[in-house]
N, CA, C and O of each residue as an XYZ file, in Angstrom:
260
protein
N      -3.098     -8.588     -2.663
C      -2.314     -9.490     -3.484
C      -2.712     -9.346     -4.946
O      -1.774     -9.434     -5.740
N      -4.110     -9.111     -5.529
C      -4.330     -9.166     -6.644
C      -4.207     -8.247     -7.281
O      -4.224     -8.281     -8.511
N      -3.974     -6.674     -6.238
C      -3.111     -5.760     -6.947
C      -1.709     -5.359     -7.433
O      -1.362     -4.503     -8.247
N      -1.028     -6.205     -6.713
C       0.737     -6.223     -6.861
C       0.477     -7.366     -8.439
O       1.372     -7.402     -9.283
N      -0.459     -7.972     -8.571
C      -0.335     -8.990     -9.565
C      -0.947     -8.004    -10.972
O      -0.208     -7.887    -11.950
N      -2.029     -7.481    -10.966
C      -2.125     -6.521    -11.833
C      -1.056     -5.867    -11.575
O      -0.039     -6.245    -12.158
N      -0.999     -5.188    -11.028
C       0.140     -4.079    -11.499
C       1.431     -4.572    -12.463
O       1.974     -4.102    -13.463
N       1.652     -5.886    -11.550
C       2.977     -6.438    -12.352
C       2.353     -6.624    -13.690
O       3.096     -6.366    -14.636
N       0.862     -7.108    -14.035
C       1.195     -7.401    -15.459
C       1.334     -6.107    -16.324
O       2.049     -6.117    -17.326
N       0.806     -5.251    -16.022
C       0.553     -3.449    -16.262
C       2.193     -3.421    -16.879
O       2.348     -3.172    -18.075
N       3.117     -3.627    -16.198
C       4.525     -2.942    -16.184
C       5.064     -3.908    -17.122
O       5.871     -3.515    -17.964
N       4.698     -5.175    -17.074
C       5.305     -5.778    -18.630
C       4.486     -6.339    -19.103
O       3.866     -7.393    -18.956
N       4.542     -5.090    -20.044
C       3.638     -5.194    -21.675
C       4.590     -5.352    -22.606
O       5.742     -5.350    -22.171
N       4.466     -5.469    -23.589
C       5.288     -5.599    -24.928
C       5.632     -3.771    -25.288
O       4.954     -2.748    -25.186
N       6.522     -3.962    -25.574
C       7.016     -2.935    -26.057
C       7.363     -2.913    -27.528
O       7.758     -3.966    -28.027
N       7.226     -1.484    -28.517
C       7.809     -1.984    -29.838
C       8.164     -3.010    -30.467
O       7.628     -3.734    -31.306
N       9.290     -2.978    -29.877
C      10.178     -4.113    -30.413
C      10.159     -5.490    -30.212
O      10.939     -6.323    -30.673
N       8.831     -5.720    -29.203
C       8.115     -7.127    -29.290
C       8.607     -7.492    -27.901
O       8.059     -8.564    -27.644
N       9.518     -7.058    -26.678
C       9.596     -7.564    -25.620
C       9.154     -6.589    -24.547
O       8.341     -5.697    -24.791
N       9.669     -6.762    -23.431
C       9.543     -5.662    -22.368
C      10.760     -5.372    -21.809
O      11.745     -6.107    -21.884
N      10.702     -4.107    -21.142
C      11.618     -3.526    -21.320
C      12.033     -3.326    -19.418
O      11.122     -3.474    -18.604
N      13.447     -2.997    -18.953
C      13.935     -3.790    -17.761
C      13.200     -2.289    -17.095
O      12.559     -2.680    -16.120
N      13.046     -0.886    -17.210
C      11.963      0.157    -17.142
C      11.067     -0.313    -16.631
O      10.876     -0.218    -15.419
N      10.478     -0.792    -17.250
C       9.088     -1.385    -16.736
C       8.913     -1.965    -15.470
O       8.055     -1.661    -14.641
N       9.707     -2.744    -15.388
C       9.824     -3.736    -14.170
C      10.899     -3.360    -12.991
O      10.954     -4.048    -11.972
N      11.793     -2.170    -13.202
C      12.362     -1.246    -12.073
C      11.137     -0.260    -11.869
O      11.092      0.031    -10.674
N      10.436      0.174    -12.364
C       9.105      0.769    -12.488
C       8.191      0.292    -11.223
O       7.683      0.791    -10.219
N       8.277     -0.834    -11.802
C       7.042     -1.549    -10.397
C       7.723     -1.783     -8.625
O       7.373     -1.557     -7.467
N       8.628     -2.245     -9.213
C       9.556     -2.398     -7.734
C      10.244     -1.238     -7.179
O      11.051     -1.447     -6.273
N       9.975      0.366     -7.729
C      10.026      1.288     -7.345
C       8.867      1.507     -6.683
O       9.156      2.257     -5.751
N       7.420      1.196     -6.656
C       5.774      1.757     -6.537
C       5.463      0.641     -5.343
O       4.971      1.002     -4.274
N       5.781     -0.696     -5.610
C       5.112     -1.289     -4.364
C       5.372     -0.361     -3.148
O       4.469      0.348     -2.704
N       7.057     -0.380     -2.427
C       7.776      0.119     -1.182
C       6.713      1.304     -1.072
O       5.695      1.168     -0.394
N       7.052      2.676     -1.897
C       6.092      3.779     -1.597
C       5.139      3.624     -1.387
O       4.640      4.456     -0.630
N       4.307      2.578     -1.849
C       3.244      2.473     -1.972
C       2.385      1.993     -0.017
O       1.550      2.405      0.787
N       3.347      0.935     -0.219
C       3.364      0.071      1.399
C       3.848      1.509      2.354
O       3.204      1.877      3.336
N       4.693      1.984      2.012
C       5.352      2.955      3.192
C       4.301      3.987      3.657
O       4.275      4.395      4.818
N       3.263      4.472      2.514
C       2.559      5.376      2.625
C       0.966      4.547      3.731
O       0.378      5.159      4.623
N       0.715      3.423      3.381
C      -0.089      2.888      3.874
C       0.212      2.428      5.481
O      -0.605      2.425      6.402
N       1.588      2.056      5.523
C       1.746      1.754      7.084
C       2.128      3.136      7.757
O       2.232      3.201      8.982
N       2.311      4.103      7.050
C       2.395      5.638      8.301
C       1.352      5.947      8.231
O       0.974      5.858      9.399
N       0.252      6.391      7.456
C      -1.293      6.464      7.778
C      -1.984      5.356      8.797
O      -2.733      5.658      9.726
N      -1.634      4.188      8.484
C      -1.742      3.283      9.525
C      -1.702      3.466     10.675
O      -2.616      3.195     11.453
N      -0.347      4.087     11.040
C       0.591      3.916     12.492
C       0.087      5.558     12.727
O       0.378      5.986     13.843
N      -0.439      6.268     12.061
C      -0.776      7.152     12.639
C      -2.418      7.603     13.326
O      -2.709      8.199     14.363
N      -3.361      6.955     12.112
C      -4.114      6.527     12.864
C      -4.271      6.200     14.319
O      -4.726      6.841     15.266
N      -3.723      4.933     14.195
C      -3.806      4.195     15.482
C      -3.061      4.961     16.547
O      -3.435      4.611     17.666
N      -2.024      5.996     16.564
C      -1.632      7.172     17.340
C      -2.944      8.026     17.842
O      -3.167      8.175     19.043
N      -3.557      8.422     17.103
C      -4.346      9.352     16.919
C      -5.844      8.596     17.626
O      -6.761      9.317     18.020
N      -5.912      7.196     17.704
C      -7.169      6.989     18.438
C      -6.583      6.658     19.683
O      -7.436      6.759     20.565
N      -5.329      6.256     20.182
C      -4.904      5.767     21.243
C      -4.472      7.308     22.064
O      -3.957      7.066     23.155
N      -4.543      8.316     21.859
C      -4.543      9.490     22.187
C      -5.869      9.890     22.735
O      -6.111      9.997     23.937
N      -6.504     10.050     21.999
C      -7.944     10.112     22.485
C      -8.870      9.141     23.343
O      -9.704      9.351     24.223
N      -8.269      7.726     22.585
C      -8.879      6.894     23.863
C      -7.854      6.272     24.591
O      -8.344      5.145     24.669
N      -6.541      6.183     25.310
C      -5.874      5.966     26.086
C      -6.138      4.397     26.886
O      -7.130      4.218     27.593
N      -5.413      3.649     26.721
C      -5.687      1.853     27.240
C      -6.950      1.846     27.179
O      -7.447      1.629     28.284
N      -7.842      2.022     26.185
C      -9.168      1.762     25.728
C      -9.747      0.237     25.334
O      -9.492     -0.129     24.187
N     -10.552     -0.739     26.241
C     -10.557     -2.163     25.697
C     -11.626     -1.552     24.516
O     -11.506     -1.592     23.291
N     -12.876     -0.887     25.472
C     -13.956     -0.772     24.620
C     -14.032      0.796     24.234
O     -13.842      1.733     25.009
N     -14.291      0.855     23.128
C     -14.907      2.026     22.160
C     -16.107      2.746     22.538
O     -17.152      2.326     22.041
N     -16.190      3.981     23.501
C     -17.305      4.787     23.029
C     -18.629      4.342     22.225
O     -19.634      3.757     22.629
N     -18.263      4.842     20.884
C     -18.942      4.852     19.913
C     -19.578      3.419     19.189
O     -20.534      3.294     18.423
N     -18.576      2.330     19.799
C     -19.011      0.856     19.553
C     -20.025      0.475     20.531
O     -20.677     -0.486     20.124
N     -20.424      0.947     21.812
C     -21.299     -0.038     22.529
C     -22.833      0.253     22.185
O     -23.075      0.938     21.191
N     -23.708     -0.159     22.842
C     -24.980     -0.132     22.441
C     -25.929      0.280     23.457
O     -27.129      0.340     23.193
């Protein structure tokens, strides 16, 4: 959350002419989506990729003691 909030302030800054500019802020609402899209297919692939290897797995290998 406190990065979508930086970012937004990042994208409207003042510009020249003393306001901000509508760029800026199609700018940001272009970057979140990619941004999210890229994080939930690494996500979803991950979790492919351990459920492959460990198959209806409650417990983890590498987690017990």
């Amino acid at each position: 959350m406190h990065l979508i909030i930086y970012a937004l302030s990042l994208c409207i800054t003042i510009n020249k002419k003393g306001g901000f500019s509508m760029r800026d802020l199609k700018t940001y609402l272009s970057v979140a989506p990619v941004l999210s899209t890229l994080w939930f297919g690494a996500l979803a692939g991950l979790l492919i990729e351990i459920n492959r290897f460990f198959p209806d797995a409650l417990t983890f290998p590498f987690f017990s003691f």
